[in-house]
N, C-alpha and C positions, 0 to 999 in steps of 0.2 A: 320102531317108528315107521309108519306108511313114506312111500318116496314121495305122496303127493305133499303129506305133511313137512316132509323137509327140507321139500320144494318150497313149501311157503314160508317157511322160516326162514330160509336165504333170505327172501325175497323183502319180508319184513324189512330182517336185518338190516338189507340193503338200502331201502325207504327209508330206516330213521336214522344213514348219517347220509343222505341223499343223494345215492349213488344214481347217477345218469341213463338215460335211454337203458332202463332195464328189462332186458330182452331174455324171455325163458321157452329155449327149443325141445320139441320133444322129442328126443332122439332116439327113442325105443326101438323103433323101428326099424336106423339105418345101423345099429350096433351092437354091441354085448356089453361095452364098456360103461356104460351108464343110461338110465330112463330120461335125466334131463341134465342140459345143459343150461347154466345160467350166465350171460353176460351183460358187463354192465362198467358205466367207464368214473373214473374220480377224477377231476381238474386239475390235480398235484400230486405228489410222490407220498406226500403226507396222510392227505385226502385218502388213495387206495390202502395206505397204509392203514388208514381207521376204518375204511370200510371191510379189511379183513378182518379185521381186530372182531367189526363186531358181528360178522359171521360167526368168525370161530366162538366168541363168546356165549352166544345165543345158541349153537350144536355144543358146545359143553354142558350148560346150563339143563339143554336137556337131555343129558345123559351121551352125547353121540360124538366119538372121536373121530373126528379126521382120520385117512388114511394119509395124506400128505398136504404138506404146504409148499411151496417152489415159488420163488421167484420173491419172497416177504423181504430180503433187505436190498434191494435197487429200488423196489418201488413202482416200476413200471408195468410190467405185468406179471399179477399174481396168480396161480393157480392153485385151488383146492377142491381136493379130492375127497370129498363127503361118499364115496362110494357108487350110490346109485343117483348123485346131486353131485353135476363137474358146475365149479365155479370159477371165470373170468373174470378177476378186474385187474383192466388197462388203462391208460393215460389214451387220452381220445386219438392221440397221433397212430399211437403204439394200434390201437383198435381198429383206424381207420386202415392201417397198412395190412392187418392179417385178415382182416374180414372176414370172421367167424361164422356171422348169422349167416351170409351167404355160402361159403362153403357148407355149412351143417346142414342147409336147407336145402341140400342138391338131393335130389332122389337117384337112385341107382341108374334110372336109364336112361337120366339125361347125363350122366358120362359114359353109358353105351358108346363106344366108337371114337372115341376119344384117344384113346390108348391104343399103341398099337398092339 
């Protein structure tokens, strides 16, 4: 399966249990570890709970195993590892505290000099 293709299958997924402000980084650039990163937040424990569900559902369906799930029984934030498709979902508190989209959207040389 193309990463764009599985890109969009998250993404679906994520649409039809109405997963929130769903934000998809391309991260190729700044990594090795994946082409995209997908975040997106659920209302309740339940809520992200179903919106994994129906990720993973919909990469089974079409043939594609996760490498990992983390984080599925608290509820708060999940992560899955589709390989070359990193998938976020958080409880909007949990999301608003780590702030992904902004970390992942930093480019290299605006932490130039940053560090010592």
């Amino acid at each position: 399966m193309l990463n764009v293709e599985l890109k969009n299958l998250v993404i679906r997924a994520l649409e039809d249990v109405k997963g929130e402000e769903i934000v998809c980084l391309d991260i190729s650039e700044i990594t090795d570890i994946a082409d995209y990163m997908v975040v997106t937040s659920g209302n309740s424990n339940r809520q992200v709970k179903a919106l994994v569900d129906s990720v993973l559902e919909e990469a089974r369906n079409t043939g594609f195993k996760p490498l990992g799930v983390e984080g599925q029984e608290q509820g708060e934030w999940v992560l899955i590892d589709l390989t070359d498709v990193i998938v976020h979902v958080m409880l909007p508190k949990v999301r608003d505290f780590y702030d992904l989209e902004s970390l992942w959207s930093m480019s290299p040389s605006q932490t130039e000099g940053s560090a010592p």
